[in-house]
Structures are given as structure tokens and as C-alpha cells.
PyMOL Python script that loads the backbone (N, CA, C, O; Angstrom):
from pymol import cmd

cmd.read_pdbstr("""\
ATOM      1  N   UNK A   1      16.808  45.968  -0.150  1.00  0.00           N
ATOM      2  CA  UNK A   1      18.208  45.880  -0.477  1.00  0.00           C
ATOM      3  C   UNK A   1      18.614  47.032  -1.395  1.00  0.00           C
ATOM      4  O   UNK A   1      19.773  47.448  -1.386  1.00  0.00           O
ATOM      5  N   UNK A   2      17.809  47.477  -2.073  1.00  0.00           N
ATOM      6  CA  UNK A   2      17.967  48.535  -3.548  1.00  0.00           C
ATOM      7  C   UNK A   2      18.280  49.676  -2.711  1.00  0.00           C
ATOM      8  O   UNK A   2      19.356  50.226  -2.946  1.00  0.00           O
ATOM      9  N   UNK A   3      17.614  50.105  -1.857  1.00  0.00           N
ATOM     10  CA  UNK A   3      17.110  51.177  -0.464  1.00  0.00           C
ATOM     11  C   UNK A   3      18.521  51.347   0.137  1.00  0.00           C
ATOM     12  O   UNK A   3      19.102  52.430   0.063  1.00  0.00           O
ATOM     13  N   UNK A   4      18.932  50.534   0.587  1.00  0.00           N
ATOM     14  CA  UNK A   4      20.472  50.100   1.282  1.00  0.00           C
ATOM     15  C   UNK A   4      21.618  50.370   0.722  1.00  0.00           C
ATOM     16  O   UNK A   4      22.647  50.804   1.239  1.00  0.00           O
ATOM     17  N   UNK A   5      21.297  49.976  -0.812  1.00  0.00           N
ATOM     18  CA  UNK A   5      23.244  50.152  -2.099  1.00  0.00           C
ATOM     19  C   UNK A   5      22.827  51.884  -2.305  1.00  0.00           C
ATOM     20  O   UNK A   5      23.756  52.647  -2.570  1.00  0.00           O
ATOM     21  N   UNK A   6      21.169  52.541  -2.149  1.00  0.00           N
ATOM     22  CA  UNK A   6      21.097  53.552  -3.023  1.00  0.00           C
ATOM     23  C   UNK A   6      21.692  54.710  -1.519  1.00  0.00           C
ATOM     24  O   UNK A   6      22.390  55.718  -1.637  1.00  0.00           O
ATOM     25  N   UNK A   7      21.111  54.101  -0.169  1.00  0.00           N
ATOM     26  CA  UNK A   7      21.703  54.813   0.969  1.00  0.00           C
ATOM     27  C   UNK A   7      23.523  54.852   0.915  1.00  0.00           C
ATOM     28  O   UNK A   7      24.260  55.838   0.920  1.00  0.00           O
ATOM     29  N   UNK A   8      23.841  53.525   0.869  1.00  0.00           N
ATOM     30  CA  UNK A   8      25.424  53.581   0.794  1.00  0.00           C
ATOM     31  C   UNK A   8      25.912  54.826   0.015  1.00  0.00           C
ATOM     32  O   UNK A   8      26.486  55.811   0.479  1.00  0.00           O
ATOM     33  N   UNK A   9      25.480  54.517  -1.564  1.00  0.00           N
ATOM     34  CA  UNK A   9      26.119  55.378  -2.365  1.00  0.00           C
ATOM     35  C   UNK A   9      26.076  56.596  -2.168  1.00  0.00           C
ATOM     36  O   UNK A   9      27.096  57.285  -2.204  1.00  0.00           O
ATOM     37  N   UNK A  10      24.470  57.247  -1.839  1.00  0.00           N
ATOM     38  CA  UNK A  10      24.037  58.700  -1.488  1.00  0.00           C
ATOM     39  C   UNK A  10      25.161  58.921  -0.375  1.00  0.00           C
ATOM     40  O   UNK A  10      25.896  59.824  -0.773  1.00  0.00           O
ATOM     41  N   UNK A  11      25.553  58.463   0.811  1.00  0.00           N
ATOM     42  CA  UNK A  11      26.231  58.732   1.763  1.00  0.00           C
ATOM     43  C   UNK A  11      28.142  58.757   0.929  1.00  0.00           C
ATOM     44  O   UNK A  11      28.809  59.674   1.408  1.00  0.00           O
ATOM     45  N   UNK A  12      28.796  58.024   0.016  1.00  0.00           N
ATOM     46  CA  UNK A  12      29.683  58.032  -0.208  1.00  0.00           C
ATOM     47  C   UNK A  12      29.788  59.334  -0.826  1.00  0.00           C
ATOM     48  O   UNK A  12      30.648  60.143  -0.476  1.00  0.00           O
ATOM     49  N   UNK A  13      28.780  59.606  -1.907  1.00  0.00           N
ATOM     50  CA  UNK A  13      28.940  60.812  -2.673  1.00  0.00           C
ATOM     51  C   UNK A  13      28.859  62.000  -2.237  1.00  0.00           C
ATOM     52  O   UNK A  13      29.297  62.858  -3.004  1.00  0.00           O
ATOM     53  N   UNK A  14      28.204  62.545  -0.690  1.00  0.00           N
ATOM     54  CA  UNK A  14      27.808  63.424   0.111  1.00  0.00           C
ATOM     55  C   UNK A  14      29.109  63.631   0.679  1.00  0.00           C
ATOM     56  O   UNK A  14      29.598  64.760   0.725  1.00  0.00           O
ATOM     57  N   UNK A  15      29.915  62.250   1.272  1.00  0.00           N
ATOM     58  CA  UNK A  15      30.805  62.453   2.146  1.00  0.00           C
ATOM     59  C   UNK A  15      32.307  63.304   1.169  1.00  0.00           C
ATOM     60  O   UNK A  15      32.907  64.284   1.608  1.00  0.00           O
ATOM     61  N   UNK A  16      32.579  62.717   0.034  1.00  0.00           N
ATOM     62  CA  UNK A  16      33.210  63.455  -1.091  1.00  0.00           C
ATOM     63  C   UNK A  16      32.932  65.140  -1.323  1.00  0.00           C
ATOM     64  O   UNK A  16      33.612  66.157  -1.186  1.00  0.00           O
ATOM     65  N   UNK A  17      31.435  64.805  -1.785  1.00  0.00           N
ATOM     66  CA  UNK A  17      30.971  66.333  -2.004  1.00  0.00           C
ATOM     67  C   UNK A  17      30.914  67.654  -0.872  1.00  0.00           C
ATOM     68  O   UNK A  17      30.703  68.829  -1.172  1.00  0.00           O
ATOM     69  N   UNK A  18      31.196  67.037   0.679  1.00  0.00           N
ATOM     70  CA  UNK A  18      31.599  67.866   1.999  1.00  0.00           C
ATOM     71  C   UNK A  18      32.812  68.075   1.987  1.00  0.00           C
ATOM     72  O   UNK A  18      33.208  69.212   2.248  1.00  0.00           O
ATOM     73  N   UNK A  19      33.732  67.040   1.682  1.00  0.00           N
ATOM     74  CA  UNK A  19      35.429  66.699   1.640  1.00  0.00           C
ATOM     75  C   UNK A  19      35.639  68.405   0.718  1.00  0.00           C
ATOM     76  O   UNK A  19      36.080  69.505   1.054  1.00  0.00           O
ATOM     77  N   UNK A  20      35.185  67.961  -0.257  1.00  0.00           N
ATOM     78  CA  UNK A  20      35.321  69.105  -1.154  1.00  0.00           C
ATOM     79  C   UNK A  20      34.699  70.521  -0.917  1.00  0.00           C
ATOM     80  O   UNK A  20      35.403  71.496  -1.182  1.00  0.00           O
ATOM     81  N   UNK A  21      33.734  70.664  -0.552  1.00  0.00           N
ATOM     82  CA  UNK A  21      33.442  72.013   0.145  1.00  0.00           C
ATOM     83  C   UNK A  21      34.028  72.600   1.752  1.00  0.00           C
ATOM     84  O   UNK A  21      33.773  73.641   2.358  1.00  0.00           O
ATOM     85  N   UNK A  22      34.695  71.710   2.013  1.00  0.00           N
ATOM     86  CA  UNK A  22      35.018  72.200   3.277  1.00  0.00           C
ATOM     87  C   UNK A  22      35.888  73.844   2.760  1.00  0.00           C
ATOM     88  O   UNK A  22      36.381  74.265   1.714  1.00  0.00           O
ATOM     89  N   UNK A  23      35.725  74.313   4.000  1.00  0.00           N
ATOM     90  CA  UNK A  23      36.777  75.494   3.367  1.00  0.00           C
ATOM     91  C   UNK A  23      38.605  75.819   4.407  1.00  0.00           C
ATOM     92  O   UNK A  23      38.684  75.759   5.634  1.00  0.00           O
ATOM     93  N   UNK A  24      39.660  76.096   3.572  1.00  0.00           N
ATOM     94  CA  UNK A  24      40.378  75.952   4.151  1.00  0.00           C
ATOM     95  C   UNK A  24      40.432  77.427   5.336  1.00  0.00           C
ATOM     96  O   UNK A  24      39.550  78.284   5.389  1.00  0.00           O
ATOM     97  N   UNK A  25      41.268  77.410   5.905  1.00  0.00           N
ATOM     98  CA  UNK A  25      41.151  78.188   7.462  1.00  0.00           C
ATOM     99  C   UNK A  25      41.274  79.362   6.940  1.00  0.00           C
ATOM    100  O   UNK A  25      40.512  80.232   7.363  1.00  0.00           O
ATOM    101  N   UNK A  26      42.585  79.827   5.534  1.00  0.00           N
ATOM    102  CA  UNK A  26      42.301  80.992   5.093  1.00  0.00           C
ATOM    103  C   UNK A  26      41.102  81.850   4.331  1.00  0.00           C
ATOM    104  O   UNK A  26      41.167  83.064   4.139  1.00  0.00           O
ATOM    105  N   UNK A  27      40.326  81.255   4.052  1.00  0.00           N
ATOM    106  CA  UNK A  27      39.188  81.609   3.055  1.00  0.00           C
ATOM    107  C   UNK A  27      38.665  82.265   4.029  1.00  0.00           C
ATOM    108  O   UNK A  27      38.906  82.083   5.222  1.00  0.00           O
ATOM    109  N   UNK A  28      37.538  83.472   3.313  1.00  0.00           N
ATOM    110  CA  UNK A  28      36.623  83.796   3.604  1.00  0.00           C
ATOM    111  C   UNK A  28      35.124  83.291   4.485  1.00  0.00           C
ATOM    112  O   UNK A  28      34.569  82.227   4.213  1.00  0.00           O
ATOM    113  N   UNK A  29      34.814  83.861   5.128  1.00  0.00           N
ATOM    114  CA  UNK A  29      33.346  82.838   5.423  1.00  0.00           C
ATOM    115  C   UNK A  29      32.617  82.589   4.297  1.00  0.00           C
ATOM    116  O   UNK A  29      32.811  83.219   3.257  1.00  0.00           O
ATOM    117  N   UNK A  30      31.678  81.605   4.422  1.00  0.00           N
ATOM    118  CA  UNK A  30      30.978  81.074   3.391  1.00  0.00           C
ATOM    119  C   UNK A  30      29.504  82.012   3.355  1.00  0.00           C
ATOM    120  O   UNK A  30      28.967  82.486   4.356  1.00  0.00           O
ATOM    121  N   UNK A  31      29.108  82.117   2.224  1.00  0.00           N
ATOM    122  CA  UNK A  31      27.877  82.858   1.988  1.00  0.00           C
ATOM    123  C   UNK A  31      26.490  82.676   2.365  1.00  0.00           C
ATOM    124  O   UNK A  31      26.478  81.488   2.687  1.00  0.00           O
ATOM    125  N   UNK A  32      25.444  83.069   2.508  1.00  0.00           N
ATOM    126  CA  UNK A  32      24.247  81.947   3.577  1.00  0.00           C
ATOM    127  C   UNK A  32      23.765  81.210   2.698  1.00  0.00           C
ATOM    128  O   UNK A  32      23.293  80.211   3.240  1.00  0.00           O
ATOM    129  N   UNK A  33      23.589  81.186   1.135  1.00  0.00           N
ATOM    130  CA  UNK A  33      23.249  79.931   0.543  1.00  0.00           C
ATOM    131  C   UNK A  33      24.241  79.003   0.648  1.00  0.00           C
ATOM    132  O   UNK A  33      23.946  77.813   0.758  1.00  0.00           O
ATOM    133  N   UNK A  34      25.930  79.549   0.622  1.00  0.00           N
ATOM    134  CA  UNK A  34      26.616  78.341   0.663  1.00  0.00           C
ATOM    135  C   UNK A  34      26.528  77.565   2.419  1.00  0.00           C
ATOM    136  O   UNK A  34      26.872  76.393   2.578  1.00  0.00           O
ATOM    137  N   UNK A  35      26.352  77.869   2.831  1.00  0.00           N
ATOM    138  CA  UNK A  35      25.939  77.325   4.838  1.00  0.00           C
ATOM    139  C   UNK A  35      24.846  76.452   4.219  1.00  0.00           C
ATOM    140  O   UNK A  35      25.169  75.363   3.744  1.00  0.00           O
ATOM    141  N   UNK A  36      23.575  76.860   4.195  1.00  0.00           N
ATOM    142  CA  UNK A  36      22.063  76.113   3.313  1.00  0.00           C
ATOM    143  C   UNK A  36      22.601  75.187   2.944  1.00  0.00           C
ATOM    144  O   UNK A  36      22.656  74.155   3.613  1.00  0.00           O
ATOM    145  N   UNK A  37      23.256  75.355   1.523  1.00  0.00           N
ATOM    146  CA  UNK A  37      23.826  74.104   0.509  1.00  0.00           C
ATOM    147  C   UNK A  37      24.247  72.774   1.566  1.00  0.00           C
ATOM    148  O   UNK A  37      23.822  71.625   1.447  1.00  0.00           O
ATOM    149  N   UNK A  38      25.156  73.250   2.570  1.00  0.00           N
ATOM    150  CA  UNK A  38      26.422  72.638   3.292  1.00  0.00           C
ATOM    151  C   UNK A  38      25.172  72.061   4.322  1.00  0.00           C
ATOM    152  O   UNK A  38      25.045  70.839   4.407  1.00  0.00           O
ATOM    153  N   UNK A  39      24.405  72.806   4.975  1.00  0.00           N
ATOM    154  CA  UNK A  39      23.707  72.058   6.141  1.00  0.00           C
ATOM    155  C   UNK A  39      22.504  71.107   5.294  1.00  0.00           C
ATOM    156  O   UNK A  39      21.765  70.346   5.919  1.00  0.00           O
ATOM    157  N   UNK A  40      22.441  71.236   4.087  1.00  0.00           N
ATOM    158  CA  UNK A  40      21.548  70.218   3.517  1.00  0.00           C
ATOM    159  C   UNK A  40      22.399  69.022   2.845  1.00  0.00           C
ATOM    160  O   UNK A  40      21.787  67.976   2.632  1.00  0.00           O
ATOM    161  N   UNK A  41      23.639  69.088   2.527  1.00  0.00           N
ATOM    162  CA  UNK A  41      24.046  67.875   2.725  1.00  0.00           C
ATOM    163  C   UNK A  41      23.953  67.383   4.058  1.00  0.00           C
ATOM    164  O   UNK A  41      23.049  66.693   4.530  1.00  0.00           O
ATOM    165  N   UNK A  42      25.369  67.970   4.827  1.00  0.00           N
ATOM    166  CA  UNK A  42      24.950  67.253   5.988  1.00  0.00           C
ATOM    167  C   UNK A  42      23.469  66.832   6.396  1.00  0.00           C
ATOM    168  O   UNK A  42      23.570  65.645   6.704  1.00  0.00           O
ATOM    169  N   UNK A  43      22.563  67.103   6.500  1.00  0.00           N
ATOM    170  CA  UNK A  43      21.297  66.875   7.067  1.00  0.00           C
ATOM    171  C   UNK A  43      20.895  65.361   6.234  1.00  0.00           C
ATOM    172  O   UNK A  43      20.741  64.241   6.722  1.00  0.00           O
ATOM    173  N   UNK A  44      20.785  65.860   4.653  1.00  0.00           N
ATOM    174  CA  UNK A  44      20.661  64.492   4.070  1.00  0.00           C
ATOM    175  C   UNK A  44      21.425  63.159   4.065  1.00  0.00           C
ATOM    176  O   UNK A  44      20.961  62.155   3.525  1.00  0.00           O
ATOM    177  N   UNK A  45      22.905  63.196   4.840  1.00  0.00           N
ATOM    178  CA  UNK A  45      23.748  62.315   4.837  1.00  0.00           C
ATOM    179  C   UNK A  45      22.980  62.059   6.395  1.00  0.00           C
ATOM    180  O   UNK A  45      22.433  60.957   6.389  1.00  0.00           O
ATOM    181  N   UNK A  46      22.886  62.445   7.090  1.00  0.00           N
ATOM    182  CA  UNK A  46      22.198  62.511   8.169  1.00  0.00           C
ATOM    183  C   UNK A  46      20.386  61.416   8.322  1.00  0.00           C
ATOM    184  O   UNK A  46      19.785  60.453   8.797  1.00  0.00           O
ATOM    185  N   UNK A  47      20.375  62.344   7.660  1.00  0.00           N
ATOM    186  CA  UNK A  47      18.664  61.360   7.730  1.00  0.00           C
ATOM    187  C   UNK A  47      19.011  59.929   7.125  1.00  0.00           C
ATOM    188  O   UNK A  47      18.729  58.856   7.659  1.00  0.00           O
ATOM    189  N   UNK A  48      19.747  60.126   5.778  1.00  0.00           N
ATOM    190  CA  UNK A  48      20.100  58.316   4.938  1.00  0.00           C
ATOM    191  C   UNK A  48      20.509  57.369   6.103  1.00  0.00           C
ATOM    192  O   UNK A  48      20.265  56.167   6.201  1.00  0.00           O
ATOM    193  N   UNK A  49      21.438  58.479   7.286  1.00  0.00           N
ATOM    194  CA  UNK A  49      22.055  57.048   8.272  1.00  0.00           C
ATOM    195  C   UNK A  49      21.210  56.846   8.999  1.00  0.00           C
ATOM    196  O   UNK A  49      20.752  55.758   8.650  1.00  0.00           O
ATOM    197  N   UNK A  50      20.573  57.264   9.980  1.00  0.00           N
ATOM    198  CA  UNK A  50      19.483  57.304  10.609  1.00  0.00           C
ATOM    199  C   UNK A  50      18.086  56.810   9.825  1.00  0.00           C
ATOM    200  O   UNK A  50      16.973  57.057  10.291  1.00  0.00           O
ATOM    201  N   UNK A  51      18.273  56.144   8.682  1.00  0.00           N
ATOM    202  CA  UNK A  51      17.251  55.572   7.907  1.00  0.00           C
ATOM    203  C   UNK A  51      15.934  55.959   8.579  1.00  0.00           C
ATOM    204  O   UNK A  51      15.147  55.438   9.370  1.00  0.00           O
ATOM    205  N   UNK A  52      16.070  57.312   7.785  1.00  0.00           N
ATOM    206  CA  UNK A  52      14.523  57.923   8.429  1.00  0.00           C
ATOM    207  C   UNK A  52      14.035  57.771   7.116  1.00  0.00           C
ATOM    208  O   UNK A  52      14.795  57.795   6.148  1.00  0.00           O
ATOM    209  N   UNK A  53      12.375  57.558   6.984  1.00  0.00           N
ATOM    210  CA  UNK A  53      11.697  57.027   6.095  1.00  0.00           C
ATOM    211  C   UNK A  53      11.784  58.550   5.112  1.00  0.00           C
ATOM    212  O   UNK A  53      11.690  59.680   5.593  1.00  0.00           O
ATOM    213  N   UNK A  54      12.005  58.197   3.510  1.00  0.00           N
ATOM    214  CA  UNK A  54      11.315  59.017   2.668  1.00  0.00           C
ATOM    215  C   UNK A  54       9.972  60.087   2.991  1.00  0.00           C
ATOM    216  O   UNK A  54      10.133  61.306   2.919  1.00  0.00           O
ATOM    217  N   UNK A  55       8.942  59.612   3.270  1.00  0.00           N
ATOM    218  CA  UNK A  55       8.252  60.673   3.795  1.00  0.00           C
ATOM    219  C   UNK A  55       8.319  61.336   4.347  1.00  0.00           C
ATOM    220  O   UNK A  55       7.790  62.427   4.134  1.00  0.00           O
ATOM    221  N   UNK A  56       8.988  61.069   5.347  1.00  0.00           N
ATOM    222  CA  UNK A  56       9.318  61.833   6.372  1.00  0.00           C
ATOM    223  C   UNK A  56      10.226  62.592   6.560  1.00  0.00           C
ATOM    224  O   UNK A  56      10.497  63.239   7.571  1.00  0.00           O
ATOM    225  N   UNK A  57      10.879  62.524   5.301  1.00  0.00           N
ATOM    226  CA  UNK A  57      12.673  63.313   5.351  1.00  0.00           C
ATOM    227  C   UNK A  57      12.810  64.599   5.282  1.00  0.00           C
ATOM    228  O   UNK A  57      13.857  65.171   5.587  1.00  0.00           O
ATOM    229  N   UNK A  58      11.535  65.307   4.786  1.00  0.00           N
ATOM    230  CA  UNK A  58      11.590  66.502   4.541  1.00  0.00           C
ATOM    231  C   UNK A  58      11.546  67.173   6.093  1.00  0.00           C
ATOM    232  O   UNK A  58      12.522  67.652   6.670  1.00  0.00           O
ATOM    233  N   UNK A  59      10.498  67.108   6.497  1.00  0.00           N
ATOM    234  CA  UNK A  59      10.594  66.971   8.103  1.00  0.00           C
ATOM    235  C   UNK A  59      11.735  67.645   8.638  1.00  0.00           C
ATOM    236  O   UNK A  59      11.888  68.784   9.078  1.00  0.00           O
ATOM    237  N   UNK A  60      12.774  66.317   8.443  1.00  0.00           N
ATOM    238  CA  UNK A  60      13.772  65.825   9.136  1.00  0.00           C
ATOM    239  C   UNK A  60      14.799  66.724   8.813  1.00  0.00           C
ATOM    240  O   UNK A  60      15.760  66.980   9.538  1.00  0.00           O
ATOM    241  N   UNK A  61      14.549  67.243   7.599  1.00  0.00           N
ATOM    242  CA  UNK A  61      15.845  68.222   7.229  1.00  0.00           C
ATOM    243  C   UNK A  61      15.049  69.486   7.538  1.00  0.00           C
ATOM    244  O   UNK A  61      15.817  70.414   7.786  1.00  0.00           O
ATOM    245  N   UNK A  62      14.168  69.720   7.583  1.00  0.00           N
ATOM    246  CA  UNK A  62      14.061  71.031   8.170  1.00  0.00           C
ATOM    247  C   UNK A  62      14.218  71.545   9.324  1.00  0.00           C
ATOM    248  O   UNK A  62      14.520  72.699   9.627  1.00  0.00           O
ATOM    249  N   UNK A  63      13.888  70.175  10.306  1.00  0.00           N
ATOM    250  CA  UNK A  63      14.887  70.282  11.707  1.00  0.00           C
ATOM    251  C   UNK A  63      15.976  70.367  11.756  1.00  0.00           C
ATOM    252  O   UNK A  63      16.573  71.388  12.096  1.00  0.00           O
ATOM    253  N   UNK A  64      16.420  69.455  11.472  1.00  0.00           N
ATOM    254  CA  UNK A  64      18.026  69.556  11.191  1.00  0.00           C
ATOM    255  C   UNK A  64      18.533  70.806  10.789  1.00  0.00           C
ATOM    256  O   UNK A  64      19.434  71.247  11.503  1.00  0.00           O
ATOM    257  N   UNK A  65      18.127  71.599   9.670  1.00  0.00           N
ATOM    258  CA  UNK A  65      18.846  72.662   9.136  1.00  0.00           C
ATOM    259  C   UNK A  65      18.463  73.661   9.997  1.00  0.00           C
ATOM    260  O   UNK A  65      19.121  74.645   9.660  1.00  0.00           O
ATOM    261  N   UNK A  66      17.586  74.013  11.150  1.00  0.00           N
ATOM    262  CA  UNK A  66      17.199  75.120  11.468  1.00  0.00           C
ATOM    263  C   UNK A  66      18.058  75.076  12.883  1.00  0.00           C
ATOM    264  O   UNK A  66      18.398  76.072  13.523  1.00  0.00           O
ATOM    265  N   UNK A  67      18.359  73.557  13.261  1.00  0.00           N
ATOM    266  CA  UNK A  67      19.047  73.489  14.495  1.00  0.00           C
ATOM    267  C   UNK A  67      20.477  73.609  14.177  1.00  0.00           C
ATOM    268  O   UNK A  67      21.267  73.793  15.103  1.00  0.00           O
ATOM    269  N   UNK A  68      20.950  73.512  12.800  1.00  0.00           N
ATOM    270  CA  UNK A  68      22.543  73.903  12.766  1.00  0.00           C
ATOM    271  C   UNK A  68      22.378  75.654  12.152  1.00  0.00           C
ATOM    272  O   UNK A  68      23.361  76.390  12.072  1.00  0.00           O
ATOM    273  N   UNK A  69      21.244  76.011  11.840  1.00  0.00           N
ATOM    274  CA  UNK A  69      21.486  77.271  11.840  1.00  0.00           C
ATOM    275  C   UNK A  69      21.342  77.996  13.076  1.00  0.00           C
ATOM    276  O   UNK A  69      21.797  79.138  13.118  1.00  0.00           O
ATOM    277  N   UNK A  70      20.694  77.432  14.236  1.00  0.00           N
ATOM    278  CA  UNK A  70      20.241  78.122  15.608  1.00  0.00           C
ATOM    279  C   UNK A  70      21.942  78.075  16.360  1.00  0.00           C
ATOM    280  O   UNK A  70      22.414  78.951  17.086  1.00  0.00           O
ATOM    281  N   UNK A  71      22.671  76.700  15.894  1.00  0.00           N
ATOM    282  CA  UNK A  71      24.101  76.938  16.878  1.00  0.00           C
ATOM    283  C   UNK A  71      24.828  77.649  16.071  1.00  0.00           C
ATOM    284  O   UNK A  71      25.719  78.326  16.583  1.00  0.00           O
ATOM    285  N   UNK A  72      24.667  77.681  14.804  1.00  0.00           N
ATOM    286  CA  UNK A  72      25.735  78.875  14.294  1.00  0.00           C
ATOM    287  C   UNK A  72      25.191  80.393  14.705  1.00  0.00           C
ATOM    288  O   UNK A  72      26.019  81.224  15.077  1.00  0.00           O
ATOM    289  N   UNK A  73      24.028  80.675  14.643  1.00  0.00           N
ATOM    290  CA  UNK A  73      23.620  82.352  15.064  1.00  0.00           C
ATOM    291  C   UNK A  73      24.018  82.064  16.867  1.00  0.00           C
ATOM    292  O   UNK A  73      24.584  83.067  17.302  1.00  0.00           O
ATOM    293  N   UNK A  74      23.893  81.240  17.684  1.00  0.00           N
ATOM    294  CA  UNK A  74      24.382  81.484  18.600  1.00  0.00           C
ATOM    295  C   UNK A  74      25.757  81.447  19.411  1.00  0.00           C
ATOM    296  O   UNK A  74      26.114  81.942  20.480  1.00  0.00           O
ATOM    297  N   UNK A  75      26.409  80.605  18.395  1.00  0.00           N
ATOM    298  CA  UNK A  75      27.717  80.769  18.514  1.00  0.00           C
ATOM    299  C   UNK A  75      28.376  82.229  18.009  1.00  0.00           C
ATOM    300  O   UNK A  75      29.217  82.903  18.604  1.00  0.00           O
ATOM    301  N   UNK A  76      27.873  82.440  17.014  1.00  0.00           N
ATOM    302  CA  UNK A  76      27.998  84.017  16.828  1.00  0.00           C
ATOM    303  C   UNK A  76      28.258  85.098  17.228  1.00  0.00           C
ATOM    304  O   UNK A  76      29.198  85.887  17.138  1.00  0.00           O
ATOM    305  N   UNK A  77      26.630  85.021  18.016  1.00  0.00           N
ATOM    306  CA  UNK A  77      26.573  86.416  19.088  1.00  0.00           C
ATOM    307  C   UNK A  77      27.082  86.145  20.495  1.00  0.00           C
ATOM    308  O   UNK A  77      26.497  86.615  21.471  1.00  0.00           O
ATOM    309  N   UNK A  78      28.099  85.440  20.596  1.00  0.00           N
ATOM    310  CA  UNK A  78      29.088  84.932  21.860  1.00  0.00           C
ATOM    311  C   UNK A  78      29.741  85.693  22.131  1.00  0.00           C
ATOM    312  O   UNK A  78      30.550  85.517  23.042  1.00  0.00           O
TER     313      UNK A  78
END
""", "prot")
cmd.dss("prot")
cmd.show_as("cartoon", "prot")
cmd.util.cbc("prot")
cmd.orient("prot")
């Protein structure tokens, strides 16, 4: 149950902390640590829903982050 209020919250505060980094249409592109930063939330809001086990999360975000960096370099060179 502890696992569950601490997933909720992690996911409320992620979803805020994206709200807030989004960038508006005029800005600049974002920098490659700020992309990193951004695909490791997402990824971690990601794994909490998908209640992928703690051990295993690291894993999970390193997939994750390498597959939203593979569609952004290929959306790119389009």
C-alpha cells in the first residue's frame, strides 16, 4: 500500500514538473541535458505506471531513454 500512495505521488509530482518544463512553441530548442532531464522524467513516470519492479527500473529507463532518443535523432534527419 506504502508502494502505491509513494507511486501516486511520484506520478502527480512528475506530471506538474513536465507541465512546467514543457516549452512554449516560441522558445528555442531545448539543450541535450535538458531532452535527458525531460526523457528521464517521462521514463520514470513511465516505469511507476507500468509498476515495473525497483530493481529493475534502471533497466527500464535506459531503454526507454535511448528509444526516445533514437525517434528524436530520426525524426531529425527526415
Amino acid at each position: 500500500m506504502r508502494h502505491l500512495l509513494a507511486g501516486i505521488l511520484t506520478l502527480a509530482l512528475l506530471s506538474d514538473a513536465i507541465a512546467q518544463t514543457a516549452t512554449p512553441p516560441s522558445s528555442p530548442e531545448l539543450s541535450r541535458r535538458e531532452l535527458r532531464k525531460q526523457d528521464r522524467q517521462v521514463c520514470t513516470a513511465q516505469a511507476v505506471q507500468e509498476n515495473v519492479a525497483r530493481r529493475n527500473r534502471a533497466e527500464f529507463l535506459r531503454y526507454c531513454m535511448a528509444d526516445r532518443q533514437g525517434k528524436r535523432r530520426a525524426a531529425t534527419h527526415r
